[in-house]
N, CA, C and O atoms as a GROMACS GRO file, in nm:
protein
  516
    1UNK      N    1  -3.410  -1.593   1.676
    1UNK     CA    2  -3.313  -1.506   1.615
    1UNK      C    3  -3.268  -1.567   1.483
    1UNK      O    4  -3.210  -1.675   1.477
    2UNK      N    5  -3.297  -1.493   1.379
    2UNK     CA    6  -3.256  -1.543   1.236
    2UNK      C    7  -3.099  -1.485   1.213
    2UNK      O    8  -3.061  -1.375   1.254
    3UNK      N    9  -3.017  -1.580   1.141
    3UNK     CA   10  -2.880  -1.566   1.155
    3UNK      C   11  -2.928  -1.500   0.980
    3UNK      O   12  -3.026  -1.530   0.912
    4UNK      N   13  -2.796  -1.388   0.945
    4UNK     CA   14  -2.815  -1.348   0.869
    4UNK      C   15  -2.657  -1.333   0.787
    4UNK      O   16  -2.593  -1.235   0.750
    5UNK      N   17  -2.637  -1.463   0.781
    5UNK     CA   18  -2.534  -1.532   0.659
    5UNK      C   19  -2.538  -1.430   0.526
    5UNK      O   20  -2.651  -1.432   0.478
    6UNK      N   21  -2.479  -1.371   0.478
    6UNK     CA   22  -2.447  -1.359   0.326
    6UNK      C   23  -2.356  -1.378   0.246
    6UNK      O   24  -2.250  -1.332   0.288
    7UNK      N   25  -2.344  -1.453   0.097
    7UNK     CA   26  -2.216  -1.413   0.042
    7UNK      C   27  -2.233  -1.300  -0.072
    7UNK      O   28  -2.326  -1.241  -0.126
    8UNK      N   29  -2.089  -1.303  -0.082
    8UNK     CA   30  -2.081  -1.165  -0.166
    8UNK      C   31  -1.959  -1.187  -0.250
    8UNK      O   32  -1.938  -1.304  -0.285
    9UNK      N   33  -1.858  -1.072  -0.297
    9UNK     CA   34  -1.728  -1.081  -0.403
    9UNK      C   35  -1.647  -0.947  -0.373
    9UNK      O   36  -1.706  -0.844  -0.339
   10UNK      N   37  -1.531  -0.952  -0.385
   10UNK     CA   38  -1.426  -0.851  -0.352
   10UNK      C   39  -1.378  -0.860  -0.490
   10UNK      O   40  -1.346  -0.968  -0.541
   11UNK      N   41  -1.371  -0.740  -0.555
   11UNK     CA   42  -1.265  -0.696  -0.658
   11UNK      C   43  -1.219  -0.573  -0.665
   11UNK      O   44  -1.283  -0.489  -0.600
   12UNK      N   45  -1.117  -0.534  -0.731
   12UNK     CA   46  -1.033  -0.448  -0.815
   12UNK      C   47  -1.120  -0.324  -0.901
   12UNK      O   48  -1.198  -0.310  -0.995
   13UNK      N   49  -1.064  -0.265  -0.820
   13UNK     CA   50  -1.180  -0.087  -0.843
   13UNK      C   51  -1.143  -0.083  -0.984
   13UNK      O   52  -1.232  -0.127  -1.056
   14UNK      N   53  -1.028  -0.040  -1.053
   14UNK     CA   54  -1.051  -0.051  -1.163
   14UNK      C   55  -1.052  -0.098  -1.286
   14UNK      O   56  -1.065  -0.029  -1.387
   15UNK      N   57  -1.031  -0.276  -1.276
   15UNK     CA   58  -1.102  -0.401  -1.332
   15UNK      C   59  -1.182  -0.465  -1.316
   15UNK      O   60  -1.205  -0.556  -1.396
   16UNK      N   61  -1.259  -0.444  -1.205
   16UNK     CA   62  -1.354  -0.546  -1.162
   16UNK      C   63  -1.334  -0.682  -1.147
   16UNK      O   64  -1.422  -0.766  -1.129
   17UNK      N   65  -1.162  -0.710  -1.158
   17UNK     CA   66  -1.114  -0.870  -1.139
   17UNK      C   67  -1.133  -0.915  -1.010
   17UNK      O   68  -1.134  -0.825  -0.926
   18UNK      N   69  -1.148  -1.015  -0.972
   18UNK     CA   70  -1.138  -1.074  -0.803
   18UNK      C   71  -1.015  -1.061  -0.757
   18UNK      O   72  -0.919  -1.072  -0.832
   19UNK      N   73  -1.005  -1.038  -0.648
   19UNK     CA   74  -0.940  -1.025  -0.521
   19UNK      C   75  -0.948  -1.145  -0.419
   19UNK      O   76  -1.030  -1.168  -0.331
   20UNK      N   77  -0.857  -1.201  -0.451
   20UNK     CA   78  -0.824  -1.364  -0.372
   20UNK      C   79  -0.765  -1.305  -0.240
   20UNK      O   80  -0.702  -1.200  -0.251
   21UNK      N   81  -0.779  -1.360  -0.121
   21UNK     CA   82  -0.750  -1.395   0.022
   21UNK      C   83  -0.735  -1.269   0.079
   21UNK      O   84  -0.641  -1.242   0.153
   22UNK      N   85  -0.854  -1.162   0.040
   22UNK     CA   86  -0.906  -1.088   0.085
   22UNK      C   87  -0.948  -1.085   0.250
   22UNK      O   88  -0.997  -1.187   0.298
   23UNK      N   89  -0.927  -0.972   0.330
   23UNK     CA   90  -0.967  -1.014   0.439
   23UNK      C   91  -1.073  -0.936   0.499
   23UNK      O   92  -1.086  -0.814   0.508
   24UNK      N   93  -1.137  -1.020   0.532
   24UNK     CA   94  -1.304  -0.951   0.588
   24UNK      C   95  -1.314  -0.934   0.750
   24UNK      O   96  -1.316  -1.047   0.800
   25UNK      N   97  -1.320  -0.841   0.838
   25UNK     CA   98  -1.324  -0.865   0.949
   25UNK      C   99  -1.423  -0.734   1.060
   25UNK      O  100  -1.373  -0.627   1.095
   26UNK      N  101  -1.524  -0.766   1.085
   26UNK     CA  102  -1.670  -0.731   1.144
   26UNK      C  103  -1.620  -0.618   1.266
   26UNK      O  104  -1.505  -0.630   1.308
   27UNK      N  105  -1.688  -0.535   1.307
   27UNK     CA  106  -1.675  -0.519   1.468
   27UNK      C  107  -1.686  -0.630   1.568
   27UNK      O  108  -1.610  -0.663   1.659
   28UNK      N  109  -1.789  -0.677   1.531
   28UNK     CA  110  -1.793  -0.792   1.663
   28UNK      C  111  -1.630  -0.865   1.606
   28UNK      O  112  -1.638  -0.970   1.670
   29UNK      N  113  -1.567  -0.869   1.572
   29UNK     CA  114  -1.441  -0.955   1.579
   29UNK      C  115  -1.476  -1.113   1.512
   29UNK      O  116  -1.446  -1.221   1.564
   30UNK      N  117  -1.538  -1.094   1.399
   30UNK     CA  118  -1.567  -1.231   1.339
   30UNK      C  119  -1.509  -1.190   1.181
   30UNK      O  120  -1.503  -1.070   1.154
   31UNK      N  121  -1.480  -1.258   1.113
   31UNK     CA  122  -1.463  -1.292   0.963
   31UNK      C  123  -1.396  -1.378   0.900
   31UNK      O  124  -1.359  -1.486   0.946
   32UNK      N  125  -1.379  -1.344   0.809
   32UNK     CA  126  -1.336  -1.479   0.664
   32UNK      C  127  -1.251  -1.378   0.594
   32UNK      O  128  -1.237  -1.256   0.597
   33UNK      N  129  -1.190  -1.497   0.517
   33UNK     CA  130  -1.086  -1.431   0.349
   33UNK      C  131  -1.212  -1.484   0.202
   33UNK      O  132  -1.306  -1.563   0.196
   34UNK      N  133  -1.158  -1.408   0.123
   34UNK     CA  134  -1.230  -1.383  -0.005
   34UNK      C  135  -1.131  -1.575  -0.047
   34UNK      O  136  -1.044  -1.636   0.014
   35UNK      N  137  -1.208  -1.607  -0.177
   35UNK     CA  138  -1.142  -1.761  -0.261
   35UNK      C  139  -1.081  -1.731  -0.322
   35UNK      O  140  -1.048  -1.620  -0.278
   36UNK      N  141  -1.007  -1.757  -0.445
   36UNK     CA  142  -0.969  -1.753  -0.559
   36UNK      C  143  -1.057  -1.670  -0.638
   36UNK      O  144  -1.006  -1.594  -0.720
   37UNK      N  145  -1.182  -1.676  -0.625
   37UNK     CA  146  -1.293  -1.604  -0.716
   37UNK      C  147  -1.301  -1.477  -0.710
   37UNK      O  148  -1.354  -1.418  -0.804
   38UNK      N  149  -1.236  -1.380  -0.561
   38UNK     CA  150  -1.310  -1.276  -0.469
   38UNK      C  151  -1.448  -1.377  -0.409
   38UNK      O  152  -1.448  -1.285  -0.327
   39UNK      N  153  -1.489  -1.412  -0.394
   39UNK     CA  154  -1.617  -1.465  -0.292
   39UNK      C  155  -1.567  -1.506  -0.154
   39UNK      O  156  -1.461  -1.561  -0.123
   40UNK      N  157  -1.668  -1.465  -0.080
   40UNK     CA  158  -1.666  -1.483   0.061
   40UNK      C  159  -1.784  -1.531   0.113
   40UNK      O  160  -1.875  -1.528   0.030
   41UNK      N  161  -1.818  -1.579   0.232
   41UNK     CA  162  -1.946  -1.565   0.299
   41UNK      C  163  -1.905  -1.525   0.442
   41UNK      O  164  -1.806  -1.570   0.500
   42UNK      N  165  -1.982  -1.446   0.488
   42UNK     CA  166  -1.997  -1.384   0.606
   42UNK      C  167  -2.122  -1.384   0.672
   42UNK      O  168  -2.231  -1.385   0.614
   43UNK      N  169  -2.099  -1.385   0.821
   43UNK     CA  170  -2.288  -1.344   0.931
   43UNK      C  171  -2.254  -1.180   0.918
   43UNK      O  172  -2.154  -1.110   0.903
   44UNK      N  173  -2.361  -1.167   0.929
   44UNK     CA  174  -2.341  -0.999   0.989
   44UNK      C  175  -2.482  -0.989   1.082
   44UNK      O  176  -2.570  -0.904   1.072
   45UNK      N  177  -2.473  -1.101   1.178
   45UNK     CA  178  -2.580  -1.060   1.279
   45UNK      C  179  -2.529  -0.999   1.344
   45UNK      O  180  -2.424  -1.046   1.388
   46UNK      N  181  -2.575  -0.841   1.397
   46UNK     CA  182  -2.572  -0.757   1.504
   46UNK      C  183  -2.451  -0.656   1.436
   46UNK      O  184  -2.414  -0.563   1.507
   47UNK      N  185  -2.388  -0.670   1.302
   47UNK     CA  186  -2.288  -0.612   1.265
   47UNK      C  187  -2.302  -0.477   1.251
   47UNK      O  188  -2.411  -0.457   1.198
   48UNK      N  189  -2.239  -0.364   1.275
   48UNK     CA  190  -2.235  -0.251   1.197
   48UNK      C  191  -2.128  -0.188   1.121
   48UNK      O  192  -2.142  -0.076   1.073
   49UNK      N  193  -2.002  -0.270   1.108
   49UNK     CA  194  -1.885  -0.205   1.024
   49UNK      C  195  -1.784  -0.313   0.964
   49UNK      O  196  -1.709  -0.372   1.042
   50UNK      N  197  -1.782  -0.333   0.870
   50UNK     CA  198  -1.742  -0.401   0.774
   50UNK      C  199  -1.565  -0.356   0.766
   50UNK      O  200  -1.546  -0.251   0.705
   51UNK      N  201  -1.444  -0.422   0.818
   51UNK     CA  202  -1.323  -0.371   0.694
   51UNK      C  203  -1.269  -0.481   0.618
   51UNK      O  204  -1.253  -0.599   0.647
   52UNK      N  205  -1.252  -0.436   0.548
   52UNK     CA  206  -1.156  -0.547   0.469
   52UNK      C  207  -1.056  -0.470   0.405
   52UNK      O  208  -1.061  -0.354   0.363
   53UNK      N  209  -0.917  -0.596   0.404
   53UNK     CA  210  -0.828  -0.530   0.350
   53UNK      C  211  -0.749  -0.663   0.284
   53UNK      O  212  -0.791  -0.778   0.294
   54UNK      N  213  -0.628  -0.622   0.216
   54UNK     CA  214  -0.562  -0.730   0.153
   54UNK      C  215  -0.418  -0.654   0.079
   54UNK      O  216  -0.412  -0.551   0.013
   55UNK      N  217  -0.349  -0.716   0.105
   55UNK     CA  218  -0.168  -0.702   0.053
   55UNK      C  219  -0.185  -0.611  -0.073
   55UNK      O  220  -0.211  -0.675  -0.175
   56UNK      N  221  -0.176  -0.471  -0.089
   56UNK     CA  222  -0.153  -0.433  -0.246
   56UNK      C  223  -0.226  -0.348  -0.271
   56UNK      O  224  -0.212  -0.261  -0.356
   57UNK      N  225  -0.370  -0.376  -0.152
   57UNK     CA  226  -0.448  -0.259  -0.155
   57UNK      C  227  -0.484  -0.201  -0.050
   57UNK      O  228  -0.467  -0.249   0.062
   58UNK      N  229  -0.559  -0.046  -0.082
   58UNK     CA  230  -0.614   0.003   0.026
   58UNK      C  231  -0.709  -0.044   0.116
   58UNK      O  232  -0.820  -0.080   0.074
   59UNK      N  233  -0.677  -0.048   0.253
   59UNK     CA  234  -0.767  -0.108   0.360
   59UNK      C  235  -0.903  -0.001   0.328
   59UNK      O  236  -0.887   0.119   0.304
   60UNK      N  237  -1.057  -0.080   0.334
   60UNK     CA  238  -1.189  -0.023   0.351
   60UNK      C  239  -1.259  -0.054   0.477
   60UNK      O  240  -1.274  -0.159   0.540
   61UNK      N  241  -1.296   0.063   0.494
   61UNK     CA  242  -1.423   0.036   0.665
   61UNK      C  243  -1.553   0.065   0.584
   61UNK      O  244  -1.556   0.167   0.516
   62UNK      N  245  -1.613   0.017   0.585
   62UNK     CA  246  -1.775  -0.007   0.560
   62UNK      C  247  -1.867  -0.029   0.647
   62UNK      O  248  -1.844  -0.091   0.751
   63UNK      N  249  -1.997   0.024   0.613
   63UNK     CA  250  -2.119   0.012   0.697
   63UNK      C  251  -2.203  -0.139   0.634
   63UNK      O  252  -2.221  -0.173   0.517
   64UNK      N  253  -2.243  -0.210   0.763
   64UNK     CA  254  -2.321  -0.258   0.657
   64UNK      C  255  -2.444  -0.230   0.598
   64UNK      O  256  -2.466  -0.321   0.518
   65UNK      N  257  -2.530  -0.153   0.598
   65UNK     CA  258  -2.596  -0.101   0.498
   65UNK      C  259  -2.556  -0.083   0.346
   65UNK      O  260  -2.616  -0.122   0.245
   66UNK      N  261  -2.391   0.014   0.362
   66UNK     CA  262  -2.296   0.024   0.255
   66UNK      C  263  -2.287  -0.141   0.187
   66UNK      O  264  -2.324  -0.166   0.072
   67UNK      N  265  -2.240  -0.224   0.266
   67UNK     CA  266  -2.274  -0.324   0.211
   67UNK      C  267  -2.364  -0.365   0.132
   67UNK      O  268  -2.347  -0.398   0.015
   68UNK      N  269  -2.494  -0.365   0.210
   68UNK     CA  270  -2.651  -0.429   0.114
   68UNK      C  271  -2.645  -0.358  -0.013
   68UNK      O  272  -2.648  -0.407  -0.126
   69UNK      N  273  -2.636  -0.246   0.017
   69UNK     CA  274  -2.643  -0.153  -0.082
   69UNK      C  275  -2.602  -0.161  -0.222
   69UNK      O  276  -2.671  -0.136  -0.321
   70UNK      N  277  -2.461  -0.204  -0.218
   70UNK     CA  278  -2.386  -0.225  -0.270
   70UNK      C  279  -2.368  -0.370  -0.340
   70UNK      O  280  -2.268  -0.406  -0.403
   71UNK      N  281  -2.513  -0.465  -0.311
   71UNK     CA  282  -2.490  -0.632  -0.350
   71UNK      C  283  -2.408  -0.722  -0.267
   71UNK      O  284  -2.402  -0.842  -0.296
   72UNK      N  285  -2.352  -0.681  -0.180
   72UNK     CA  286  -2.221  -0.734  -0.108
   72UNK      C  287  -2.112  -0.755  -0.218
   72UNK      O  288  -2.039  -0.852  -0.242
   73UNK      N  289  -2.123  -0.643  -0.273
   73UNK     CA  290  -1.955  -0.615  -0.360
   73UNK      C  291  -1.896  -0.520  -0.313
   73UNK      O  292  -1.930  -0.401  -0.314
   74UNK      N  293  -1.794  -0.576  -0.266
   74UNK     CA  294  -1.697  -0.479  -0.265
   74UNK      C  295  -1.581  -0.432  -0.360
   74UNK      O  296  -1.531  -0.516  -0.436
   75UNK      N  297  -1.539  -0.307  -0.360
   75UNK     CA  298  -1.392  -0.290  -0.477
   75UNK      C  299  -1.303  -0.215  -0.375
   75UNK      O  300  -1.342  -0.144  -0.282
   76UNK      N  301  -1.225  -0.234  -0.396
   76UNK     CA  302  -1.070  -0.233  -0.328
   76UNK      C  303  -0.977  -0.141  -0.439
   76UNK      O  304  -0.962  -0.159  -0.560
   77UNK      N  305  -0.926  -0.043  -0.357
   77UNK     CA  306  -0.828   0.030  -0.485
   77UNK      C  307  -0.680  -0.055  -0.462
   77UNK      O  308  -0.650  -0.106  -0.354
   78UNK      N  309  -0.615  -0.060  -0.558
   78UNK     CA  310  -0.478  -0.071  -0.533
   78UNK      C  311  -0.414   0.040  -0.468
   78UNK      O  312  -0.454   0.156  -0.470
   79UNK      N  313  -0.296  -0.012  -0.403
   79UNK     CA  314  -0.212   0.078  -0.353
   79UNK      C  315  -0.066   0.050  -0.350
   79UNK      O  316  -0.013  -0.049  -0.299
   80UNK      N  317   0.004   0.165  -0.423
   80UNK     CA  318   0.112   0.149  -0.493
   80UNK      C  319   0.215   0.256  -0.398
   80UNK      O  320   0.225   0.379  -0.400
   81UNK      N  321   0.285   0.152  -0.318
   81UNK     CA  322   0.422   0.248  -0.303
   81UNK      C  323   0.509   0.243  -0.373
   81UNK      O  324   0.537   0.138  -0.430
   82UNK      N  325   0.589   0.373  -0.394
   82UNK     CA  326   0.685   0.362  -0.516
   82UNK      C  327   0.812   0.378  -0.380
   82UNK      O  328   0.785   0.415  -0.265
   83UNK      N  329   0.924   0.347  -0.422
   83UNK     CA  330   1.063   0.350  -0.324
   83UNK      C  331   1.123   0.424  -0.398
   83UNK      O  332   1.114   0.433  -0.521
   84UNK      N  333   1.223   0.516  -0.285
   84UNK     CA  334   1.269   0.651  -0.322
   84UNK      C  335   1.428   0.575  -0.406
   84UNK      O  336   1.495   0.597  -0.507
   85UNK      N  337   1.430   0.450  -0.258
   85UNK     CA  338   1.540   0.409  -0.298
   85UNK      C  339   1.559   0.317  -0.196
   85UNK      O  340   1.528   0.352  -0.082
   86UNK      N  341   1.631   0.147  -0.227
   86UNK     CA  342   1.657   0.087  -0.096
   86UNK      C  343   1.787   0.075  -0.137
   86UNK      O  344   1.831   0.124  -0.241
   87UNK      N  345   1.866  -0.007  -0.035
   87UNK     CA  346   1.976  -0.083  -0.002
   87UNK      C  347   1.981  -0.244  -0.043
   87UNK      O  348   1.892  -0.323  -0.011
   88UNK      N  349   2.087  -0.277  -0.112
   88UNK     CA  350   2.075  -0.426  -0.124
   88UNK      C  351   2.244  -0.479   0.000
   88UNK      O  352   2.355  -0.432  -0.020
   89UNK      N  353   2.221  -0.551   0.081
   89UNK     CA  354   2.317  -0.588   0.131
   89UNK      C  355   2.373  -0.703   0.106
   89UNK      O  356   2.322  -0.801   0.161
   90UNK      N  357   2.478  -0.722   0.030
   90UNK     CA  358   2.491  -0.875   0.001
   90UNK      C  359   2.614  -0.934   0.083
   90UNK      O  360   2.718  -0.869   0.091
   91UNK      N  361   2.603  -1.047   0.140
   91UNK     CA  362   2.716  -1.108   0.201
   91UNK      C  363   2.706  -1.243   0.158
   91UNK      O  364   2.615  -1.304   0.100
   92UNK      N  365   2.852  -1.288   0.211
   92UNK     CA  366   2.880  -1.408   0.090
   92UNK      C  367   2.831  -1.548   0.185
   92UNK      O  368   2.847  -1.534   0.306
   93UNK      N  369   2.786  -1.653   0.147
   93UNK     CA  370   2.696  -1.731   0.218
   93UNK      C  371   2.814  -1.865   0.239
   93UNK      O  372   2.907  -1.827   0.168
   94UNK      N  373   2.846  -1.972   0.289
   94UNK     CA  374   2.914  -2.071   0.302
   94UNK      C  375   2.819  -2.182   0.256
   94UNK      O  376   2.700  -2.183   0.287
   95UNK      N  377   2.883  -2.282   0.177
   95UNK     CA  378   2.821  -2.417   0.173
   95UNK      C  379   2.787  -2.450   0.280
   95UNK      O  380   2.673  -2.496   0.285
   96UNK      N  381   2.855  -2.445   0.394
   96UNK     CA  382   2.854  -2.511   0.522
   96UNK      C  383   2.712  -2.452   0.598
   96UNK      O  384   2.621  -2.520   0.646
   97UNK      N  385   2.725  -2.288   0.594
   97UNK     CA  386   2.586  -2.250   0.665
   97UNK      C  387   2.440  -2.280   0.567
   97UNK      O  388   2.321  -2.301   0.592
   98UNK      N  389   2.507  -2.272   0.469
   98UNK     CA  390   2.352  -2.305   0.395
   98UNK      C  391   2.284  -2.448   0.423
   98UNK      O  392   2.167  -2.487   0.427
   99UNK      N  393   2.407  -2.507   0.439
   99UNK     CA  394   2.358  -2.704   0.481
   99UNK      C  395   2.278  -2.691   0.605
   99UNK      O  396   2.163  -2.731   0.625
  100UNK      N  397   2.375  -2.617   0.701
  100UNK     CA  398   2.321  -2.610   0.845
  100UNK      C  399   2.184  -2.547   0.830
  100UNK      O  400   2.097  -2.591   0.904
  101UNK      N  401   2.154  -2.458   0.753
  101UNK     CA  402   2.022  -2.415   0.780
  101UNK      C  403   1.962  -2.458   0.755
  101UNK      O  404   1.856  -2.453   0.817
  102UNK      N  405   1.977  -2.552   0.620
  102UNK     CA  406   1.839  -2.593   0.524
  102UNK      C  407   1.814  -2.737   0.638
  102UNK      O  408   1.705  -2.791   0.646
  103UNK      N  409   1.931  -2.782   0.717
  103UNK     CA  410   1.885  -2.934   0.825
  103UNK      C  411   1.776  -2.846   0.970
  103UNK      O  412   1.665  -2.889   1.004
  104UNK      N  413   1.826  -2.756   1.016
  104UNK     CA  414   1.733  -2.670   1.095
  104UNK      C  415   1.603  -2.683   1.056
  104UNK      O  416   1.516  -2.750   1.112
  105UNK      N  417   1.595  -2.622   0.968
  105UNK     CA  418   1.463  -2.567   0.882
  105UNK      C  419   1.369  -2.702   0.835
  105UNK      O  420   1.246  -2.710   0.827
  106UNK      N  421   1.496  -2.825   0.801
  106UNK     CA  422   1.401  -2.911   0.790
  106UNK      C  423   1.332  -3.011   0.868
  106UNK      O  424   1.242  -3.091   0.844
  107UNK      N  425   1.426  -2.971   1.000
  107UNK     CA  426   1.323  -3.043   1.128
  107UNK      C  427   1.212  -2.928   1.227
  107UNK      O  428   1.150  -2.940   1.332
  108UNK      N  429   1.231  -2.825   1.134
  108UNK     CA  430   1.095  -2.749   1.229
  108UNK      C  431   0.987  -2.719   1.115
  108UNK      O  432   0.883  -2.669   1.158
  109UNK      N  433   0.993  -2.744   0.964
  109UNK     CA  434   0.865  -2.761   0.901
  109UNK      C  435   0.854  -2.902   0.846
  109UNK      O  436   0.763  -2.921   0.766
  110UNK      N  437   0.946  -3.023   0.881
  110UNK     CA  438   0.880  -3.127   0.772
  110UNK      C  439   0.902  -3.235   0.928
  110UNK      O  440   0.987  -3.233   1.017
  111UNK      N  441   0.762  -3.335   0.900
  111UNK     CA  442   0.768  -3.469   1.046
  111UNK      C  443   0.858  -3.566   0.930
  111UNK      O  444   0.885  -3.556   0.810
  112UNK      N  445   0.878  -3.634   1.009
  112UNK     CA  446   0.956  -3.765   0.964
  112UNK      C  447   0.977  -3.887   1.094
  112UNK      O  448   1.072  -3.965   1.092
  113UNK      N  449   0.908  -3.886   1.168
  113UNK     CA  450   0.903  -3.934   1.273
  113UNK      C  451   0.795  -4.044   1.258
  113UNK      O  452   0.826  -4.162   1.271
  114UNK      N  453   0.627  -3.995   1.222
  114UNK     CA  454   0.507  -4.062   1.144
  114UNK      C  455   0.525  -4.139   1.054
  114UNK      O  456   0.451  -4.236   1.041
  115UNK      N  457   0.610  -4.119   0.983
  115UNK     CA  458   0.642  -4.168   0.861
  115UNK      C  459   0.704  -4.343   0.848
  115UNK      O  460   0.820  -4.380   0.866
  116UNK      N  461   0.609  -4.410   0.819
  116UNK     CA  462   0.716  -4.586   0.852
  116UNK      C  463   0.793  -4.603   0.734
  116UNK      O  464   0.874  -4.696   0.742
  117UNK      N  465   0.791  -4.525   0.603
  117UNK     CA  466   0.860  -4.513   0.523
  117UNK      C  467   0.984  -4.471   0.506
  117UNK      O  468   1.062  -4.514   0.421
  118UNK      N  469   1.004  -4.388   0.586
  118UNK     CA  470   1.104  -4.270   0.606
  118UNK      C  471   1.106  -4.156   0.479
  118UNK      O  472   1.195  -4.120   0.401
  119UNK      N  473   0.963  -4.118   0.498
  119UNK     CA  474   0.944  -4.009   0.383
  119UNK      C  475   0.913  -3.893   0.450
  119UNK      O  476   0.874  -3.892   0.567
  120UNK      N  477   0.925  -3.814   0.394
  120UNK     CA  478   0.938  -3.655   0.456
  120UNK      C  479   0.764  -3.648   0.434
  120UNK      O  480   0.695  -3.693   0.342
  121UNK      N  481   0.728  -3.579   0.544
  121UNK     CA  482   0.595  -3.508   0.494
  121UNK      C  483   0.595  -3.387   0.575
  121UNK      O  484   0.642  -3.363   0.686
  122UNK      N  485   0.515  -3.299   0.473
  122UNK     CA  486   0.508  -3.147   0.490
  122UNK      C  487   0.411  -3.083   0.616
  122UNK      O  488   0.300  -3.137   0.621
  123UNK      N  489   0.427  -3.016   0.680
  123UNK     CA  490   0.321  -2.936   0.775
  123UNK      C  491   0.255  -2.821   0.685
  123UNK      O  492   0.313  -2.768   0.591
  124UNK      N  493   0.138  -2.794   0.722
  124UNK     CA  494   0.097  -2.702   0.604
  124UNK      C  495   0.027  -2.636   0.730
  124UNK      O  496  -0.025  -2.721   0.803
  125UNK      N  497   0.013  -2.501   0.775
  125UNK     CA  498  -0.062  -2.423   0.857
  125UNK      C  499  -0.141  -2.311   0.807
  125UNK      O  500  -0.092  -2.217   0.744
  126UNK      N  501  -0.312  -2.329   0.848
  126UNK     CA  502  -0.396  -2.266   0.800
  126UNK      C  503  -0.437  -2.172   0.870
  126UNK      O  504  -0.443  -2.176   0.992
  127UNK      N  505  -0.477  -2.054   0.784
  127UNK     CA  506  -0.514  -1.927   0.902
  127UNK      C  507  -0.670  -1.946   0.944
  127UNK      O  508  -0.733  -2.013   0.862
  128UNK      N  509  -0.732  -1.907   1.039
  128UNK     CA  510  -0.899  -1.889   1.030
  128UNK      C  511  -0.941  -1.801   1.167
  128UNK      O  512  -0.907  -1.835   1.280
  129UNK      N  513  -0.997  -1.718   1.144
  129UNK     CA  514  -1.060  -1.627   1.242
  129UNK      C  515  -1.123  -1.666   1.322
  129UNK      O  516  -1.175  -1.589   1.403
   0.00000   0.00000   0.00000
C-alpha cells in the first residue's frame, strides 16, 4: 500500500495571499494546519472529502479529486460579519482583584517549582490532530 502524502497551499480568494493556521481535516478524521506560508502537508490515503476552515473565513468541503485538480490549492473566501450593534459593559475593577487574579493566573500558566533559579518559566500548549 503506497501512502499518498501531499503538500499543497491555502490562500485568500481574492489575493491569493497565504492563509496561516488554516485547518485541514479529512473524513477519515486525520489532518494538519496550513504555516505561516499557507502550506500544509497532508495523506489522503483512502480520503474522499477534504474541509478546511480558518477564523475569518468561509468553511470549504472538498473532494479530493477537487483537490488534485486544483494543484492542492486551495482559496478560502473571507467572511465578514458586520454587527447590528453590541453592548459594552464596563465595571470598575479593584487593585486588589486584579492582584488576586494576575497571582491565580500565574500559578496555573507559569512552573516555578523546576526552576533552581527561581525564574518563572512559561507553559506553552500545542494543538495537533
Amino acid at each position: 500500500m503506497n501512502s499518498q502524502t501531499i503538500s499543497g497551499k491555502i490562500i485568500r480568494l481574492n489575493s491569493s495571499n497565504p492563509i496561516e493556521k488554516a485547518a485541514l481535516l479529512t473524513d477519515k478524521k486525520s489532518g494538519t494546519t496550513s504555516d505561516e506560508f499557507g502550506n500544509y502537508i497532508l495523506n489522503l490515503d483512502n480520503v474522499k472529502t477534504i474541509t478546511i476552515s480558518c477564523l475569518g473565513y468561509q468553511p470549504k468541503t472538498i473532494t479530493k479529486g477537487q483537490l488534485i485538480n486544483n494543484h492542492y490549492v486551495v482559496n478560502l473566501q473571507e467572511d465578514v460579519n458586520l454587527l447590528d450593534e453590541f453592548q459594552l459593559n464596563l465595571t470598575k475593577v479593584s487593585l486588589d482583584s486584579l492582584l488576586i487574579k494576575t497571582a491565580k493566573n500565574m500559578k496555573e500558566n507559569y512552573l516555578s517549582s523546576h526552576c533552581k533559579t527561581g525564574c518563572l518559566c512559561y507553559r506553552k500548549s500545542k494543538f495537533r490532530l
